[in-house]
VEXDO-344971 format. One record per residue: x, y, z of N, C-alpha, C, CB in turn. Coordinates in steps of 0.1 Angstrom, whole numbers, padded with zeros to 4 digits, always signed. Each point is the difference from the previous one (the first is absolute). Glycine has a CB too. Layout:
% residues N
XYZXYZXYZXYZ/...
% end
This chain:
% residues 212
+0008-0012+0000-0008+0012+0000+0009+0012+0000-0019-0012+0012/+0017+0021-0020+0011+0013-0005-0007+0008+0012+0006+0000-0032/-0002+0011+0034+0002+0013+0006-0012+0003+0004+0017+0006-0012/-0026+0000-0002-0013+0001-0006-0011-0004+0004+0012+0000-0014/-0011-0015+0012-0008-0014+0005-0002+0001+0013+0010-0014-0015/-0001+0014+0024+0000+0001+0012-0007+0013+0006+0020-0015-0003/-0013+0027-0002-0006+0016+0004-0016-0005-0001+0019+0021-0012/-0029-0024-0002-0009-0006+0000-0007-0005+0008+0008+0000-0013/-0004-0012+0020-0002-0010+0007-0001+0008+0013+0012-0020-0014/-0005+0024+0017+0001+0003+0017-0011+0014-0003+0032-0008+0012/-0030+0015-0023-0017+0013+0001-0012-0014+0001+0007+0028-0024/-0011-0036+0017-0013-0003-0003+0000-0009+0017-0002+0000-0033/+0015-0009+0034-0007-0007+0011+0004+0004+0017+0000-0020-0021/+0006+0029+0022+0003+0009+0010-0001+0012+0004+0009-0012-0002/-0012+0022-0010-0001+0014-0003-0014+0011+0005+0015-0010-0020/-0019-0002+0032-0012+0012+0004+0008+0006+0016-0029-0017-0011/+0027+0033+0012+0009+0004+0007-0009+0001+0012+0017+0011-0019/-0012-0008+0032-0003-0002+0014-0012+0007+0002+0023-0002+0008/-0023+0016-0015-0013+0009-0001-0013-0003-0009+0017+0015+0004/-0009-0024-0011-0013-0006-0007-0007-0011+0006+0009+0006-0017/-0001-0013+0024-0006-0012+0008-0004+0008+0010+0013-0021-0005/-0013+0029+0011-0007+0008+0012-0011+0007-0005+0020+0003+0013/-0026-0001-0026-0008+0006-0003+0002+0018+0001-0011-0025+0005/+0021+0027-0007+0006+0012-0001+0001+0001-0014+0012-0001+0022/-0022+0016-0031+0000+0003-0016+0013+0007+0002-0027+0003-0010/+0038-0004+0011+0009+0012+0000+0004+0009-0011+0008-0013+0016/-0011+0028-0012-0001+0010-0005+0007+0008+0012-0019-0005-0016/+0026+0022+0006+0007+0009+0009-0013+0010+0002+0028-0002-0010/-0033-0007+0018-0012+0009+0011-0004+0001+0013-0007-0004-0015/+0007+0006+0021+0002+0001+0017-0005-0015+0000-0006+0028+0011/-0005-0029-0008-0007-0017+0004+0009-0009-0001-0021+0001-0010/+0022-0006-0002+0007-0013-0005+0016+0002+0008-0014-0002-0029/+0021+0015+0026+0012+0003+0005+0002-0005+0015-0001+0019-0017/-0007-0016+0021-0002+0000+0018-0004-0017+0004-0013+0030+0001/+0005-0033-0015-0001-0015+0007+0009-0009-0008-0026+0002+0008/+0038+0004-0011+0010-0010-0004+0009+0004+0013-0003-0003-0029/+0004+0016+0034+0007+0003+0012-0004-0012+0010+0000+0026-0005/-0011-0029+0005-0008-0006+0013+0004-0022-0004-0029+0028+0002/+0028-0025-0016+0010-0017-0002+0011-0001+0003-0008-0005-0017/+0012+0015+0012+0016+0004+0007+0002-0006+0013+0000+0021-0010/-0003-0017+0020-0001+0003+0013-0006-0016+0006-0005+0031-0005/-0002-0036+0000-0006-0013-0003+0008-0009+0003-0011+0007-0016/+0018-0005+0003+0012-0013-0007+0014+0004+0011-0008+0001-0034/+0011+0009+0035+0010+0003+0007+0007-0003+0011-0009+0011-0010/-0001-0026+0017+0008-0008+0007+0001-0017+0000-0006+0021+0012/+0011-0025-0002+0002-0016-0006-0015-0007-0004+0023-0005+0017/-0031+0006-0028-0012-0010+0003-0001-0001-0016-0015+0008+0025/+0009-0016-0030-0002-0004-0014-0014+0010-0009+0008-0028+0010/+0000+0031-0019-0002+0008-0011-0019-0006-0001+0033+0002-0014/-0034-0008+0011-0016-0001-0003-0007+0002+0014+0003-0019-0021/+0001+0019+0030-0006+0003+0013-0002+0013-0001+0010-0016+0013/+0003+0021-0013+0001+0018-0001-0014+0005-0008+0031+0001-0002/-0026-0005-0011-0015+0001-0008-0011-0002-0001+0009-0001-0007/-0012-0007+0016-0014-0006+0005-0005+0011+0010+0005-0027-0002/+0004+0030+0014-0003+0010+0007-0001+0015-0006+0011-0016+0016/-0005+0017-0026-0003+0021-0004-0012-0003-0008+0027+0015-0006/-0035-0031+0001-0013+0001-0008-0011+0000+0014+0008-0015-0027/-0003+0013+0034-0005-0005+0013-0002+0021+0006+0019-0036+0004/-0005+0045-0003-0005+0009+0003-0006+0014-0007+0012-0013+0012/-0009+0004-0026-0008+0010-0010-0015-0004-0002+0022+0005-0013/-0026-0019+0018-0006-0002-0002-0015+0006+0014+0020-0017-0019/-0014+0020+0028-0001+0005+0012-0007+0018-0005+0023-0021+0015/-0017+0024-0024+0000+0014-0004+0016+0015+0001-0030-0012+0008/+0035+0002-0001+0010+0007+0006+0014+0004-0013-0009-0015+0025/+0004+0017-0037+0006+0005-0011+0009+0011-0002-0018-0008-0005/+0011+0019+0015+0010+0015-0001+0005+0002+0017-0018+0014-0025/+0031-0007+0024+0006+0003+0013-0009+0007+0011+0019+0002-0013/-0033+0007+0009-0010+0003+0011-0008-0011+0001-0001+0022-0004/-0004-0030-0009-0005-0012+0010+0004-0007+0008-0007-0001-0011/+0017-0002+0011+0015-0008+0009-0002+0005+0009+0018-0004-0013/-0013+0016+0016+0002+0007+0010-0013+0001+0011+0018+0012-0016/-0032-0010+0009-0008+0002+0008-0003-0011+0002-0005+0019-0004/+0008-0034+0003-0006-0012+0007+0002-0005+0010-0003-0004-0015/-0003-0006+0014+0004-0003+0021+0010-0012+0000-0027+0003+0014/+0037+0002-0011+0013-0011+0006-0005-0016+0000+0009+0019+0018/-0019-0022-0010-0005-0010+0000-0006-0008-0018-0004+0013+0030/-0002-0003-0036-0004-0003-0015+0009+0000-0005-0018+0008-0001/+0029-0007+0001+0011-0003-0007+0006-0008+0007+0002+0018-0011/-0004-0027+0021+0009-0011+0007-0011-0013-0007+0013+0014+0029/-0025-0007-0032-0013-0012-0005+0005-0004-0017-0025+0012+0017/+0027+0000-0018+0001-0001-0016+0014-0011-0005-0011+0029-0002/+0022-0027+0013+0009-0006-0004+0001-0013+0004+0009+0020-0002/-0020-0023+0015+0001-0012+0002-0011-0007-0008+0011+0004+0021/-0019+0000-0028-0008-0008-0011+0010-0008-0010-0020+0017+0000/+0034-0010-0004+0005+0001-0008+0013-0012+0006-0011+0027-0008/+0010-0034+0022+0008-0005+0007+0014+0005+0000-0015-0015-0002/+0015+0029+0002+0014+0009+0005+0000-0004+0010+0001+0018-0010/+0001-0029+0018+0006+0002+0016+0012+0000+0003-0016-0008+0005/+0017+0011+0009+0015+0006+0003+0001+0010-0001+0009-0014-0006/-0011+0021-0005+0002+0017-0003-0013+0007-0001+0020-0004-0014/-0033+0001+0020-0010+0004-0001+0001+0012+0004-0008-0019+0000/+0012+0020+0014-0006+0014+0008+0013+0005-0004-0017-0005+0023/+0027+0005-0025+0016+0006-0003-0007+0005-0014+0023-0018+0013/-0020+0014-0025-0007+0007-0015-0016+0006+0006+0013-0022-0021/-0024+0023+0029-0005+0004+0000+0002+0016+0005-0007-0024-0002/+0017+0022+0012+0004+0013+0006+0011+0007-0016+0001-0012+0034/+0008+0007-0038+0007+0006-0010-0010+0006-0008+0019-0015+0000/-0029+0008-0007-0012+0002-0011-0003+0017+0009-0015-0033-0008/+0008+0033+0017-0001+0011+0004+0010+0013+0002-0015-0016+0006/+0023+0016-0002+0009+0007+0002+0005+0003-0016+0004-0010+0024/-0001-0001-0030+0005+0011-0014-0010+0003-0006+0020-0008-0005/-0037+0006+0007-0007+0009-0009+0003+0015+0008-0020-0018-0012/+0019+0019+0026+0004+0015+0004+0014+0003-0009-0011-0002+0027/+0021-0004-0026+0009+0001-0010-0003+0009-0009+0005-0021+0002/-0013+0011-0013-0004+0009-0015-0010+0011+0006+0000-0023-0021/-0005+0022+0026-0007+0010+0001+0004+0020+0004-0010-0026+0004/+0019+0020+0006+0006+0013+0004+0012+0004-0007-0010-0005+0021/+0018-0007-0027+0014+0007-0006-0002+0001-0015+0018-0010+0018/-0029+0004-0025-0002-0004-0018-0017+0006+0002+0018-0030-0007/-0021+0035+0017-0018+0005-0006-0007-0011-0008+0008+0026-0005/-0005-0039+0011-0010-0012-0004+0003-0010-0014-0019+0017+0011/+0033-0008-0014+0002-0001-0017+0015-0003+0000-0019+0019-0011/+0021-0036+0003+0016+0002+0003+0005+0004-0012+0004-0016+0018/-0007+0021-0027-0004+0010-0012+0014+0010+0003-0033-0001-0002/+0029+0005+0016+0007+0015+0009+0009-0005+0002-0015+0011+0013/+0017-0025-0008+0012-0009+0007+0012+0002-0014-0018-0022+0019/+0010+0014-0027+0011+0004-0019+0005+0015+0002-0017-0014-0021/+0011+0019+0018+0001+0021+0003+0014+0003+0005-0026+0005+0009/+0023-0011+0002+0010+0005+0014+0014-0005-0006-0019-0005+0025/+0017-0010-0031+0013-0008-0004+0005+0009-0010-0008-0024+0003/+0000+0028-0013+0002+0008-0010+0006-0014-0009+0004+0028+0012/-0011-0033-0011-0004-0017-0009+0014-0002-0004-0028+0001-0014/+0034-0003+0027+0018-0005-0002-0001-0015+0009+0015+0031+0001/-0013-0041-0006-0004-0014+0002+0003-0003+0018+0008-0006-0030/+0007+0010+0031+0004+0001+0013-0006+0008+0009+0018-0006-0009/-0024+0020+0006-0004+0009+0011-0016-0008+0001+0018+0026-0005/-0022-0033-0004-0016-0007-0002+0003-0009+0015-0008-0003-0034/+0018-0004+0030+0004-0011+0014+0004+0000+0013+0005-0006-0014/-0004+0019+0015+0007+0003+0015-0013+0007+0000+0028+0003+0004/-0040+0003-0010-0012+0002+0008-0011-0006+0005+0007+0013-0009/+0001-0024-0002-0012-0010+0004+0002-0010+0017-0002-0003-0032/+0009+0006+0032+0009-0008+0013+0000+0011+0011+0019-0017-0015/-0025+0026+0014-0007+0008+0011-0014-0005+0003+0012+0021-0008/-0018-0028+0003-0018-0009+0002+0005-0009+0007-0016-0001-0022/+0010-0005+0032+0002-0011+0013-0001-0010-0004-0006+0010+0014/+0018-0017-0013-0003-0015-0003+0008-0007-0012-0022+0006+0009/+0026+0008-0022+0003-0003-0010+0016+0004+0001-0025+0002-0011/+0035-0012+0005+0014+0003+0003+0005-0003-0016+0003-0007+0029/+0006+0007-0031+0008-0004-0010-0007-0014-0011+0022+0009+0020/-0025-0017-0014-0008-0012-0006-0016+0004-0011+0011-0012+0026/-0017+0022-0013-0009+0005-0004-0002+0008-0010+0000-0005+0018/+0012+0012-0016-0003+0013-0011+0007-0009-0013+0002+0029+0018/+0000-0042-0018+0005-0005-0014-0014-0006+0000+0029-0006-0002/-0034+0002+0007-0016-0002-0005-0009+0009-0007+0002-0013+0017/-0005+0022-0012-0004+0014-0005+0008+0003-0013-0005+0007+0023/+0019-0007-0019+0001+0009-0016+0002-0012-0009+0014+0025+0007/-0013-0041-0008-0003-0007-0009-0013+0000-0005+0016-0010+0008/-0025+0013-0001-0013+0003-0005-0008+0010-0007+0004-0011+0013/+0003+0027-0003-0003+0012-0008+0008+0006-0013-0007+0004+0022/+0017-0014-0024+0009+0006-0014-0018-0005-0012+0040-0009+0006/-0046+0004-0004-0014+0000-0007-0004+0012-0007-0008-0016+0016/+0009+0025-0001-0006+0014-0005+0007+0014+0005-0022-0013+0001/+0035+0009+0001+0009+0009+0006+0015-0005-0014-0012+0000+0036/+0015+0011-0042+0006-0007-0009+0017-0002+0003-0019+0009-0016/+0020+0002+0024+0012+0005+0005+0009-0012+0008-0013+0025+0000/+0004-0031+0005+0007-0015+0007+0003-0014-0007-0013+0010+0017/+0007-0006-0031+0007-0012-0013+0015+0001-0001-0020+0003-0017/+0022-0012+0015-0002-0017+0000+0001-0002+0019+0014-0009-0030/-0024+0000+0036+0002+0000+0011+0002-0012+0002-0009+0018+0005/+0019-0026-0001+0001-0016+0000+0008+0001+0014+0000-0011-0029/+0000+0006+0039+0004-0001+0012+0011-0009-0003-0021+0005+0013/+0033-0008+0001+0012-0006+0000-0007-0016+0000+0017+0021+0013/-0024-0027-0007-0006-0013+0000-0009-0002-0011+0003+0000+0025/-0007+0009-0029-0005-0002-0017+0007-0001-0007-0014+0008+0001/+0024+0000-0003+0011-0002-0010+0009-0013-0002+0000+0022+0004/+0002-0030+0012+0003-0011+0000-0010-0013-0005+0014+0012+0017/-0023-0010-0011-0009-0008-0003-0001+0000-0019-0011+0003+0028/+0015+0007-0036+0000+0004-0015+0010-0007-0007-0009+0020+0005/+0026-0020+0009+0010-0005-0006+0000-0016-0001+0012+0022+0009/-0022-0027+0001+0001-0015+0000-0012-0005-0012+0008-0002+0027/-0016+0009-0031-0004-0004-0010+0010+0002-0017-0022+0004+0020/+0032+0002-0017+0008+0006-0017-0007+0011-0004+0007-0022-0010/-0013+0031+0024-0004+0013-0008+0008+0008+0002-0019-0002+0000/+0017+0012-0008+0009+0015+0004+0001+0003+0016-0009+0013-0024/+0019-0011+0029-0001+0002+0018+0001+0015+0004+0013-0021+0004/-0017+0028-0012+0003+0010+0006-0014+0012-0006+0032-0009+0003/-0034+0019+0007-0011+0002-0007-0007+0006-0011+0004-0004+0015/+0007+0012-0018+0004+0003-0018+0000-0011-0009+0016+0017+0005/-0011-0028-0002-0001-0011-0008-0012-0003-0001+0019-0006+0004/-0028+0001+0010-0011+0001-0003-0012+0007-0001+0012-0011+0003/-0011+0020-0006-0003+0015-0003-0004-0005-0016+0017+0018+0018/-0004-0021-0024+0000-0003-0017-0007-0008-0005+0018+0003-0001/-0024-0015+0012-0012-0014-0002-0014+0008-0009+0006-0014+0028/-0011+0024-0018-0016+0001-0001-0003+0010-0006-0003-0009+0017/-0008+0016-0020-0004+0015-0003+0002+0002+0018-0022+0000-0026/+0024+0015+0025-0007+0012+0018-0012-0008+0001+0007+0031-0001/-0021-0033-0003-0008-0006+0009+0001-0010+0004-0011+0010-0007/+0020-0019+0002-0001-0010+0007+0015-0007+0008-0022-0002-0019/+0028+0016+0021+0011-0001+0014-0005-0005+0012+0011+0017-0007/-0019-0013+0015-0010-0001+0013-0002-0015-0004-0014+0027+0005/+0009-0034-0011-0006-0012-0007+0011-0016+0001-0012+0021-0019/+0026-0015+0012+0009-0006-0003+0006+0002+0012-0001+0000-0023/+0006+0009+0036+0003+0000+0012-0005-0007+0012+0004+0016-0010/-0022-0016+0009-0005-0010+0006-0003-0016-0006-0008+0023+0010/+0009-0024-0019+0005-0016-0005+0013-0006+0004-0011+0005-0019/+0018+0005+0023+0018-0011+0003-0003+0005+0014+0023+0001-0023/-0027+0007+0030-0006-0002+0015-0007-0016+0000-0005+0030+0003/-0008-0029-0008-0008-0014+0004+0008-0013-0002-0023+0012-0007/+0033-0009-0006+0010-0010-0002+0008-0002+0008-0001+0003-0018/+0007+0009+0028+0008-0008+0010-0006-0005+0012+0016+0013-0008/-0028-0005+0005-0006-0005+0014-0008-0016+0000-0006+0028+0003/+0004-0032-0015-0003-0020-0003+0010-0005+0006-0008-0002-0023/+0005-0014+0025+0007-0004+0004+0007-0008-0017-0012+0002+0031/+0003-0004-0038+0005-0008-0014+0001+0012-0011-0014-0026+0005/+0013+0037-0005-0002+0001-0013+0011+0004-0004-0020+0002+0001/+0031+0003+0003+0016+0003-0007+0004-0014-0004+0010+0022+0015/-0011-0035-0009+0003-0008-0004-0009-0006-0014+0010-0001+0023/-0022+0004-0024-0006-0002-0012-0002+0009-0013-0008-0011+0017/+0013+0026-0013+0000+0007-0010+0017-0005-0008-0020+0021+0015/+0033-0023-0007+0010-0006-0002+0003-0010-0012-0001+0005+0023/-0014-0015-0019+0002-0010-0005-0007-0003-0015+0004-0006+0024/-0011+0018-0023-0015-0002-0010+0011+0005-0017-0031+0011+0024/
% end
């Protein structure tokens, strides 16, 4: 299987990205923006990726979509929402963060992380050290976020993280993220980032994409 074949392969059978499985339309609009902030924040500690996502359909599904709704709910409705979602362990801990950084967006971004870009002056690195001012979200995190927002933030293309890039080199792809930058069209970077994510995260499928 050439280069090509493979790029292919990993869009069609791995290429739905974290915000799409959360039911997140992402667009550069406050909503969507804010509730990829809130997957973020989700994913951002030791627990499995489809959990994480079960829980932000779990608190969007609750209504809790924008940083005032967040903010104005009850602690408790967000410890429910995440345990529907069997977030435990980190129930009341992410429930308390959830709150706290919608005061976050609210008071330093006016509800919009739109403002948060602004402030960076959409310089990739100053995007990352603000994002790591929100509770909860460190270094890990904000590579979740910006593998996802280079979607609609352009300035963060090509975004392929250090454990994505490996996970690219053991398949014979380009390792780096210019190289793989060169695979896809821009829409479908975000796409091809979260496919060699889910790929490292299988337990078979680097060995079967290897072999095929």
């Amino acid at each position: 299987m050439n280069t090509q074949e493979l790029t292919s392969r990993l869009l069609r059978e791995y290429g739905t990205t974290y915000a799409d499985e959360a039911g997140i339309p992402l667009r550069d609009t406050p909503a969507p923006l804010y509730q990829l902030l809130v997957l973020t924040v989700l994913c951002s500690i030791r627990i499995k990726a489809d959990i994480a996502t079960a829980a932000a359909r779990e608190i969007f599904g609750a209504g809790l979509r924008t940083p005032r709704a967040m903010a104005d709910s009850r602690w408790q409705a967000r410890v429910d929402a995440l345990g529907r979602a069997h977030y435990v362990r980190y129930d009341e801990s992410t429930a308390t963060a959830l709150g706290e950084g919608a005061a976050l967006v609210l008071d330093r971004w006016k509800g919009d992380l739109r403002n948060l870009r602004a402030e960076a002056h959409r310089e990739p690195s100053a995007v990352r050290e603000l994002l790591q001012e929100v509770p909860r979200i460190g270094p890990v995190g904000v590579d979740i976020f910006c593998r996802e927002a280079q979607q609609v933030w352009p300035e963060l293309r090509p975004f392929f993280d250090g454990r994505t890039c490996e996970t690219a080199a053991s398949l014979g792809l380009p390792h780096t993220p210019n190289g793989l930058g060169r695979l896809v069209e821009p829409k479908d970077l975000a796409r091809l980032a979260a496919a060699l994510v889910r790929v490292r995260l299988s337990k078979d499928a680097v060995s079967e994409l290897r072999a095929a």
